[in-house]
MARZAGU-867469 format. One line per field, with one value per residue (C-alpha): z, x, y; residue number from 1. Coordinates in Angstrom, 1 decimal. Example, Ala and Ser with C-alpha at 12.3 -4.5 7.8 and 13.67 -1.06 7.14 Angstrom:
BEGIN
zz c(7.8 | 7.1)
xx c(12.3 | 13.7)
yy c(-4.5 | -1.1)
seq c(1 | 2)
! end
This chain:
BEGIN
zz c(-40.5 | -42.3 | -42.0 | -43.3 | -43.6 | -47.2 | -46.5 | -44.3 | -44.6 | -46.7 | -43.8 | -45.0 | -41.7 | -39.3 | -36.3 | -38.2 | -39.2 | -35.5 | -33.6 | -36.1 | -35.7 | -31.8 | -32.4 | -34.6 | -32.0 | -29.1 | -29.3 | -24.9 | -24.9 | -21.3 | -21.7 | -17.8 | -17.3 | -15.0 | -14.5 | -16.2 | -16.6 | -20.1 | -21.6 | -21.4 | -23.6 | -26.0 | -26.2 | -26.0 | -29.3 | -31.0 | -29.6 | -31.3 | -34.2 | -34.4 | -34.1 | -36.5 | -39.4 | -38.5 | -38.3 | -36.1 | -35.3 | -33.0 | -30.7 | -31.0 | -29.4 | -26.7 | -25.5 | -26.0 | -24.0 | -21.1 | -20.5 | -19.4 | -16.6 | -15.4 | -14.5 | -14.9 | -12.3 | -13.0 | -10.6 | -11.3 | -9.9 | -10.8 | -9.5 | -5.8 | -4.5 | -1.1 | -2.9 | -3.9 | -6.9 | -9.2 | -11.7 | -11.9 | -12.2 | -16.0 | -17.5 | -16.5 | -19.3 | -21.6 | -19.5 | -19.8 | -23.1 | -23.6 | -21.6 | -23.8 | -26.4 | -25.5 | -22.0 | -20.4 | -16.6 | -15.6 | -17.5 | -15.5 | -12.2 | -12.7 | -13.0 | -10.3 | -7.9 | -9.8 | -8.8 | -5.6 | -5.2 | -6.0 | -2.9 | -0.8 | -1.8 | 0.4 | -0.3 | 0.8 | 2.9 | 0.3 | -1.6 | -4.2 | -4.7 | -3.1 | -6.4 | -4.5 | -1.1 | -1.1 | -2.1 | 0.9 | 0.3 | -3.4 | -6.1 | -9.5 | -12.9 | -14.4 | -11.7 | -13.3 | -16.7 | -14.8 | -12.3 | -13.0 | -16.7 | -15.7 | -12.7 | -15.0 | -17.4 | -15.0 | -13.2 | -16.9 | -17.9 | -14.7 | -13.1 | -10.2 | -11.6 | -7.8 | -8.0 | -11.0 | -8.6 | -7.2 | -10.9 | -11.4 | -8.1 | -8.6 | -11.9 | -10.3 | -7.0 | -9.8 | -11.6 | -8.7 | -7.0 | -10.3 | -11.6 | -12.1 | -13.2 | -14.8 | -17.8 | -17.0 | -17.2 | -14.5 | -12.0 | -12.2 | -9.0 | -5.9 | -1.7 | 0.5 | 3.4 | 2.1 | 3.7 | 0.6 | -0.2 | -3.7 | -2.9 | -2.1 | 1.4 | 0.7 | -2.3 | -2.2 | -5.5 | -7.3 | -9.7 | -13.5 | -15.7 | -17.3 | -20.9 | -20.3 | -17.1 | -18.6 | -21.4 | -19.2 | -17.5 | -21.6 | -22.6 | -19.1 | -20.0 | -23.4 | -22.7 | -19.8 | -21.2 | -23.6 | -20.8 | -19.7 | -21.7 | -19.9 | -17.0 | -16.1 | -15.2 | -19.1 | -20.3 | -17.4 | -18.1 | -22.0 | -21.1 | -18.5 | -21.5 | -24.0 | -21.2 | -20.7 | -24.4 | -24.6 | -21.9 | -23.9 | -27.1 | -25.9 | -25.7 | -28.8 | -30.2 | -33.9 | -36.1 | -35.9 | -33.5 | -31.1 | -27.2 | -24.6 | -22.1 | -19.6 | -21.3 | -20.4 | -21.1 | -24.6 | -24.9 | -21.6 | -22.4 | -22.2 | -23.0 | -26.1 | -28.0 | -26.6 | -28.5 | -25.7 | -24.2 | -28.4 | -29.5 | -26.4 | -26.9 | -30.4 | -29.2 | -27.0 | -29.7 | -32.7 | -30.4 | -29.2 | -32.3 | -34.1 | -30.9 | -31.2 | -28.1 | -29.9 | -32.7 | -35.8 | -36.5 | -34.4 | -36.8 | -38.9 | -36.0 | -34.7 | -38.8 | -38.3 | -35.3 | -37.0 | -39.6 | -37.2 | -35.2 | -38.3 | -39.3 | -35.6 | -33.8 | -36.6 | -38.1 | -40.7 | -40.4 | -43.4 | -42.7 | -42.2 | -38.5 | -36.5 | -34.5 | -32.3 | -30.6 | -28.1 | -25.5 | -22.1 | -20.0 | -16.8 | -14.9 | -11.2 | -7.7 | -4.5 | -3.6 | -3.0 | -5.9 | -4.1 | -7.3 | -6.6 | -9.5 | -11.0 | -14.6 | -14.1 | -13.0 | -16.0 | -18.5 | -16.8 | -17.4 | -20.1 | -24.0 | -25.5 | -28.2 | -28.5 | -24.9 | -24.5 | -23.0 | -26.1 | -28.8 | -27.1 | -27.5 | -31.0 | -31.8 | -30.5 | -32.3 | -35.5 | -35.6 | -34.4 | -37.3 | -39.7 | -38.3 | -39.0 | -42.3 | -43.4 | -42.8 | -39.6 | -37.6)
xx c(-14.3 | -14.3 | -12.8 | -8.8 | -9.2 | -8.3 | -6.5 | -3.8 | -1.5 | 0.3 | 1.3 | 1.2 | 3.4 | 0.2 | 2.2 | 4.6 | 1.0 | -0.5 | 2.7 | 3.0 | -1.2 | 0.0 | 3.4 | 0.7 | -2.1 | 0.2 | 3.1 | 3.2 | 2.7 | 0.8 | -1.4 | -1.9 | 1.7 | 1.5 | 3.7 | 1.7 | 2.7 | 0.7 | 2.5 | 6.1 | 4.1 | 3.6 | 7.2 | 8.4 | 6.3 | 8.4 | 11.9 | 11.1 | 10.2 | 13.5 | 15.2 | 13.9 | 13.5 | 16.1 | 13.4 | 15.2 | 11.3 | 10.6 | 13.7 | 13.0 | 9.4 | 10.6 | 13.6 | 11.5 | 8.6 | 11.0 | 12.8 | 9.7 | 9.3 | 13.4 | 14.9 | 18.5 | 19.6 | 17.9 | 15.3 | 11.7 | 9.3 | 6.2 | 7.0 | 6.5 | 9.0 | 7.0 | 3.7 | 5.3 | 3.2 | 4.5 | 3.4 | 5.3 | 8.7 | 7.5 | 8.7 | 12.0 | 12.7 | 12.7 | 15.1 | 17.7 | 17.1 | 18.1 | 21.0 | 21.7 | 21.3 | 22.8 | 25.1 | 23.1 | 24.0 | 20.1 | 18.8 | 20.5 | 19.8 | 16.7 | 16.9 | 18.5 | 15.7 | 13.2 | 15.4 | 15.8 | 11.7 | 12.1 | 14.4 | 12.4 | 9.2 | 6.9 | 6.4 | 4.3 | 5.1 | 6.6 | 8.3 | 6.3 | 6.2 | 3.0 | 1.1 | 0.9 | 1.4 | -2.4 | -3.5 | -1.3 | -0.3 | -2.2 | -0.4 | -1.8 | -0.3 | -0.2 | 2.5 | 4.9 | 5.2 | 5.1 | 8.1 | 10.0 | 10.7 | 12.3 | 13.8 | 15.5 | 16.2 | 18.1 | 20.2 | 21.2 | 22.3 | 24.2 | 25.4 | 23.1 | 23.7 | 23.2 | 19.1 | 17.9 | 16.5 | 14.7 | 13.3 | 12.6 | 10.7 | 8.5 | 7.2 | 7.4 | 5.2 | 2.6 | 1.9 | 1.7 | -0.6 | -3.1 | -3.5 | -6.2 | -5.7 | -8.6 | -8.6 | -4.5 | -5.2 | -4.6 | -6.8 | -6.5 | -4.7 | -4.3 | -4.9 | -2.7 | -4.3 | -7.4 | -9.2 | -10.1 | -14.1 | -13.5 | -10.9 | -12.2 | -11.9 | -10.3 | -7.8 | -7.7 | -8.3 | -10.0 | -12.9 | -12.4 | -9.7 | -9.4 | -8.1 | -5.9 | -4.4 | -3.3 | -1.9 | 0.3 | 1.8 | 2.3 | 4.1 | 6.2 | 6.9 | 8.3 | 10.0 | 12.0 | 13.8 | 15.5 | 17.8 | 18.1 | 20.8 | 23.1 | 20.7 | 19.7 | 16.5 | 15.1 | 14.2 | 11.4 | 10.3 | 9.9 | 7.7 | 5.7 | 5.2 | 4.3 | 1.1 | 0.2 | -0.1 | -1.8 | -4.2 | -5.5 | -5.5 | -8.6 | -10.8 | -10.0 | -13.0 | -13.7 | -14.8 | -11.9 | -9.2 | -9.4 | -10.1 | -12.7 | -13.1 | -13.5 | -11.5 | -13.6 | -17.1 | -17.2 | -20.9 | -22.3 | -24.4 | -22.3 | -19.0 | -17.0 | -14.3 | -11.3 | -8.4 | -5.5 | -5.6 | -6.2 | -3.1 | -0.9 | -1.1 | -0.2 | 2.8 | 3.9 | 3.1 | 5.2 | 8.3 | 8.0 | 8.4 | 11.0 | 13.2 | 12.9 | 11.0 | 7.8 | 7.6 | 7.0 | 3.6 | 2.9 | 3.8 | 0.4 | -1.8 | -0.2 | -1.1 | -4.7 | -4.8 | -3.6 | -5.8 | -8.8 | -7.3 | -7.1 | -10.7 | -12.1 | -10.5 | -8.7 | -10.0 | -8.5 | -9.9 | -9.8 | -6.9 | -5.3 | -5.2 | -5.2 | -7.7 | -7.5 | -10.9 | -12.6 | -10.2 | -11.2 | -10.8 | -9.3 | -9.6 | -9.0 | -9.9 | -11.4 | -9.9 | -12.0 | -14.7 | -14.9 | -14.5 | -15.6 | -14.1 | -17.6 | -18.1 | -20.6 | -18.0 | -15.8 | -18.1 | -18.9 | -15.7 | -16.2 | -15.1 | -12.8 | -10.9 | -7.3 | -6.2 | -2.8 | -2.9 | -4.4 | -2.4 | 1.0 | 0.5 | -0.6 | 2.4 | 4.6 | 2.5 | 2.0 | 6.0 | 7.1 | 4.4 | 6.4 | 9.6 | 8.6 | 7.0 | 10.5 | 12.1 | 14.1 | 13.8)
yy c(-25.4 | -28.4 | -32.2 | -32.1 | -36.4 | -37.2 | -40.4 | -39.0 | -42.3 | -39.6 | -37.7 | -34.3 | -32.5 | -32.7 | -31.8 | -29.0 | -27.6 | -27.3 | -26.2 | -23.5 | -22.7 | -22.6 | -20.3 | -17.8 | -18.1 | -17.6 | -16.2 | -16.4 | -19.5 | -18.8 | -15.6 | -16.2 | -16.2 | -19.3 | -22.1 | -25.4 | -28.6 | -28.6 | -25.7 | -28.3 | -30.8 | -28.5 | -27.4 | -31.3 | -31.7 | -28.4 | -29.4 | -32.9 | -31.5 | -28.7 | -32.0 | -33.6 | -30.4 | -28.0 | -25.1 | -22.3 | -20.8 | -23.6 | -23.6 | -19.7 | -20.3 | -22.5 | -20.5 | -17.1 | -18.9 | -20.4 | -16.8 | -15.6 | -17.6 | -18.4 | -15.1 | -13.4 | -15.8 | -19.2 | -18.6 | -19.2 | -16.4 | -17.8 | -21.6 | -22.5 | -26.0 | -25.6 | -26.3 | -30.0 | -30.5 | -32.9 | -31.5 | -28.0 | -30.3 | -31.5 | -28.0 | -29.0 | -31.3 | -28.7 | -26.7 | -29.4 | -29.6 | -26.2 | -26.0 | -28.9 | -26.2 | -23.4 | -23.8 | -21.2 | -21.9 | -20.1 | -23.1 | -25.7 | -23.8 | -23.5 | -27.5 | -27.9 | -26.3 | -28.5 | -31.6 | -30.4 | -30.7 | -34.1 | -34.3 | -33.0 | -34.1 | -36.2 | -39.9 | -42.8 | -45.2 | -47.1 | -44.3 | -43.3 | -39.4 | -37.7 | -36.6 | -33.1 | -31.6 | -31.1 | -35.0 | -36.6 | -40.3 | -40.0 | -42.0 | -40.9 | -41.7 | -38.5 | -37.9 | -40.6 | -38.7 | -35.0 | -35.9 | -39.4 | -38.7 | -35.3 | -37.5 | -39.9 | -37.4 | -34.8 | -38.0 | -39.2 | -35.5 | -34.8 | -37.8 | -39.5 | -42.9 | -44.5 | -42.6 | -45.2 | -47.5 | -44.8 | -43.5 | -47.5 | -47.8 | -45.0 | -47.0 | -50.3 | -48.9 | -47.6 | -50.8 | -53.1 | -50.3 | -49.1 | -52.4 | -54.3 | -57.9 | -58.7 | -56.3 | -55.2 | -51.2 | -49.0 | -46.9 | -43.6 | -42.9 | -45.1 | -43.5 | -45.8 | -44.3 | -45.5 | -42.5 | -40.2 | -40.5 | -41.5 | -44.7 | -48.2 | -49.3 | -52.3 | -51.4 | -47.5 | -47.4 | -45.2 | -46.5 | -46.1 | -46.2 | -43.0 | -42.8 | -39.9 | -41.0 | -44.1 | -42.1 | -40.0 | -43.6 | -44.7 | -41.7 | -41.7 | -45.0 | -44.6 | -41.6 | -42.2 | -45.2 | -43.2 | -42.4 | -46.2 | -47.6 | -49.9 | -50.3 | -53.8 | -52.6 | -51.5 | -54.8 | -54.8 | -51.5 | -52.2 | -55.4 | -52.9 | -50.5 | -53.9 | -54.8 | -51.5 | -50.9 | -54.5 | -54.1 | -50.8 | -52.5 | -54.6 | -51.6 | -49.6 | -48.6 | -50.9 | -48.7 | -45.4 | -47.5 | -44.7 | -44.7 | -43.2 | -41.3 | -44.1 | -46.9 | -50.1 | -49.0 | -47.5 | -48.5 | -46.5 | -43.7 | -40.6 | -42.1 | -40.7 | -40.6 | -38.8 | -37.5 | -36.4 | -40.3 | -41.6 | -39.1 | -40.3 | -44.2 | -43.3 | -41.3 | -44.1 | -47.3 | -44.8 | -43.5 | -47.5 | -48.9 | -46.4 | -47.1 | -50.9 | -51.4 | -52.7 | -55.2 | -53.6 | -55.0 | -51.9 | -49.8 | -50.7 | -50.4 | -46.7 | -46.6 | -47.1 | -44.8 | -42.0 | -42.1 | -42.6 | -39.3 | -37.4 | -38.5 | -38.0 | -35.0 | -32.8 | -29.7 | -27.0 | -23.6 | -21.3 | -19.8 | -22.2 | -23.2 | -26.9 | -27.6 | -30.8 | -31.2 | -33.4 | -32.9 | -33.1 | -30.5 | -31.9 | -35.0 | -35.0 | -36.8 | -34.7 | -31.3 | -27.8 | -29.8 | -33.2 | -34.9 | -38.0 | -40.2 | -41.8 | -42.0 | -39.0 | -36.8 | -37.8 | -37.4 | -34.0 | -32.2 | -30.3 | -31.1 | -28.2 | -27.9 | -27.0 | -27.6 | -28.2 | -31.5 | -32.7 | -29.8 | -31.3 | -35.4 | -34.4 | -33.0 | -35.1 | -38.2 | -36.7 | -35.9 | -39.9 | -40.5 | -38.5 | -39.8 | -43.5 | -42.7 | -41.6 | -44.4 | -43.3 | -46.6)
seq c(1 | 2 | 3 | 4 | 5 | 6 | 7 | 8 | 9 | 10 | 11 | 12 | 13 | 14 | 15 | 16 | 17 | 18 | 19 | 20 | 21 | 22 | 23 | 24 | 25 | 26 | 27 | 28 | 29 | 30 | 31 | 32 | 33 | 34 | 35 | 36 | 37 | 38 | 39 | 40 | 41 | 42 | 43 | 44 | 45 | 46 | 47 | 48 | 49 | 50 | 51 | 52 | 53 | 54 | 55 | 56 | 57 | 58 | 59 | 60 | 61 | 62 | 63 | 64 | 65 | 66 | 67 | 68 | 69 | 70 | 71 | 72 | 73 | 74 | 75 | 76 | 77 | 78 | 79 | 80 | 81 | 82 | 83 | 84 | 85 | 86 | 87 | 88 | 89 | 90 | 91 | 92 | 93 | 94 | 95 | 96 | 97 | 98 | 99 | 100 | 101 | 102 | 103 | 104 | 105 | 106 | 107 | 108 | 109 | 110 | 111 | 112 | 113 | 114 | 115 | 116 | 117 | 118 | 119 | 120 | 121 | 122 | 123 | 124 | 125 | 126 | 127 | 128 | 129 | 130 | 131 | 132 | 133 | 134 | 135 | 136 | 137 | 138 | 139 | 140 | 141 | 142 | 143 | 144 | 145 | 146 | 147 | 148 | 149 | 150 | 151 | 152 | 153 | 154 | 155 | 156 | 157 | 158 | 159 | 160 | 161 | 162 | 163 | 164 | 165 | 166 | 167 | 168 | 169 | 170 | 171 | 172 | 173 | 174 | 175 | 176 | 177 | 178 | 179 | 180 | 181 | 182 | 183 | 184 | 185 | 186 | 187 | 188 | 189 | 190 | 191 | 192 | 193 | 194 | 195 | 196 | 197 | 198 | 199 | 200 | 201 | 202 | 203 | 204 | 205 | 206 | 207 | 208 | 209 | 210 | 211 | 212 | 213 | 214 | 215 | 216 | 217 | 218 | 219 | 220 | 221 | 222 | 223 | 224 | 225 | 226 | 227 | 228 | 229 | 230 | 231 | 232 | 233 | 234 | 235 | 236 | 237 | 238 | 239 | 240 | 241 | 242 | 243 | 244 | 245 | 246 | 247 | 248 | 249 | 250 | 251 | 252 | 253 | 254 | 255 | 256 | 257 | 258 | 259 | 260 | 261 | 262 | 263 | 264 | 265 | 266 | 267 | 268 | 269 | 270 | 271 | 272 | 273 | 274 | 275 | 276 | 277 | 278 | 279 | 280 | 281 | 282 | 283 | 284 | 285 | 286 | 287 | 288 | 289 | 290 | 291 | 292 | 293 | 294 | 295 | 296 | 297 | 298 | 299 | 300 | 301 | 302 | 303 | 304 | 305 | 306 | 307 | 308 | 309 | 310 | 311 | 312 | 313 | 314 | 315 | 316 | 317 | 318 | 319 | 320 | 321 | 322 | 323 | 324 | 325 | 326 | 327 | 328 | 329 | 330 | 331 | 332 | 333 | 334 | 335 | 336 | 337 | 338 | 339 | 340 | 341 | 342 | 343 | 344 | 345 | 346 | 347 | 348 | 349 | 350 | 351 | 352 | 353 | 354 | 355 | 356 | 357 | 358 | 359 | 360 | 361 | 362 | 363 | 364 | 365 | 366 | 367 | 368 | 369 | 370 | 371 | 372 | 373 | 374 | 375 | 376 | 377)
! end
């Protein structure tokens, strides 16, 4: 393999290039045949790009992906609502989008038991969703862009106009939980309970602020106001998406304008450069300026970390394939492995290439770069 960077401000269909490496390398898009949050990013990045190209092959992969997991009847065998993970409800974006597509009533029913997870899910005290069934009164931000964008998404679709505040609280709840005031990013995930070994006593905080979780809370952020229009609550969640994106500007990394593992201490021993968090606060500074939300003296900076994620994470193989490398693995607090949320547990998880929670914010970053390249404001 060797480096693709040949001053990429040209562009040159990055995210067409490694969706289609995906669609050749996997045509199931889930060898495993399990029901993962990650697999829905990937698809968001090729329903963004059919919208934007007109390429048949990609709404071909999602549908031909999505039937194997939603039956004849819009049930979905190999999903679980009693579990109440948050994160099994992200794959039903794509579902409304394609009974958007196509009217398929198995589409939207399969929806429909996704939303009803959301009723029934267990809150805090306060009302924030339970990240899972298994982390009781755990508030972690990958939750916001796994369940409230779908959330906001399904009441916009289908009418459950008098649910915003809810959508609104579960961001609101987040911020004034996660962060810290000091440096304005946000802790990984927040224990109200303060009982779990790896939240402070006083705050129930966890202790870093980890690149990708704060890339999941950017991306929810961005996302879910495109189904805010009208509501009086928007103008608060743009300025929550301006000082998130803010706070995270302080510790971009000089030299290539990308991001670490843990956000704050890019000089520690062990600490590098990460491309799923560095490809998502791309995603959310590109889709924030094309939609207006973000002034467009953004638009050169998302510049500069483009090129710097080309240079840093993005290989071409000989035949042709996209490699997006220096993803981490996974990122999580206690459970069966007692994670215990140091920086030597992050830096422990290992570094692999191609993972889909770094493949799908590529995608969907590389084809809002494309977008505003073009002109398409």
């Amino acid at each position: 393999m060797e480096k693709v960077f040949e001053k990429k401000q040209t562009y040159n269909n990055w995210g067409a290039k490694a969706a289609k490496s995906v669609m050749e390398r996997k045509p199931n898009i889930n060898p495993r045949m399990r029901w993962e949050y990650e697999d829905g990013v990937v698809l968001e990045g090729m329903y963004l790009l059919w919208k934007q190209t007109g390429d048949r092959e990609y709404f071909d992969y999602i549908k031909r992906n999505l039937d194997l997991f939603v039956d004849g009847v819009g049930n979905i065998p190999k999903y679980s609502l009693q579990e109440f993970n948050i994160d099994h409800v992200n794959n039903g974006k794509i579902l409304i989008d394609l009974y958007n597509e196509t009217k398929d009533e198995r589409y939207k029913k399969a929806a429909d038991l996704l939303r009803e997870q959301l009723r029934r899910h267990p809150r805090t005290m306060e009302g924030s969703f339970w990240h899972k069934q298994i982390y009781p009164y755990q508030v972690w931000l990958d939750g916001l862009y796994m369940g409230s964008v779908f959330y906001g998404k399904y009441i916009h679709t289908y009418g459950e106009e008098e649910n915003w505040e809810d959508v609104i609280n579960q961001f609101l709840l987040c911020e004034k939980n996660t962060r810290d005031d000091k440096t304005g990013l946000l802790h990984h995930a927040y224990d109200e309970t303060r009982e779990q070994p790896w939240a402070d006593k006083e705050t129930g905080l966890s202790q870093h602020f980890w690149g990708r979780s704060v890339g999941w809370f950017a991306m929810a952020l961005v996302d879910v106001l495109d189904y805010l229009d009208g509501n009086e609550q928007k103008q608060r969640l743009i300025v929550m998406l301006k000082d998130v994106l803010d706070a995270v500007m302080k510790f971009q990394d000089k030299e290539t304008a990308l991001w670490y593992q843990i956000l704050d201490q890019g000089t520690r021993k062990g600490n590098y450069l990460e491309s799923s968090c560095s490809c998502m606060f791309l995603y959310a500074i590109a889709k924030g300026v094309r939609k207006g939300y973000l002034e467009e003296v953004w638009y050169e900076i998302a510049e500069k970390i483009y090129e710097g994620v080309l240079d840093e994470f993005i290989t071409e193989t000989k035949e042709g394939y996209i490699n997006v490398n220096k993803i981490c693995y996974v990122g999580g607090l206690g459970g069966a492995e007692k994670r215990d949320g140091s920086f030597t547990y992050y830096i422990s998880e290992p570094i692999v290439t191609n993972d889909h929670k770094g493949l799908g914010p590529f995608i969907l970053a590389s084809a809002e770069m494309e977008w505003l390249n073009k002109g398409k404001r």
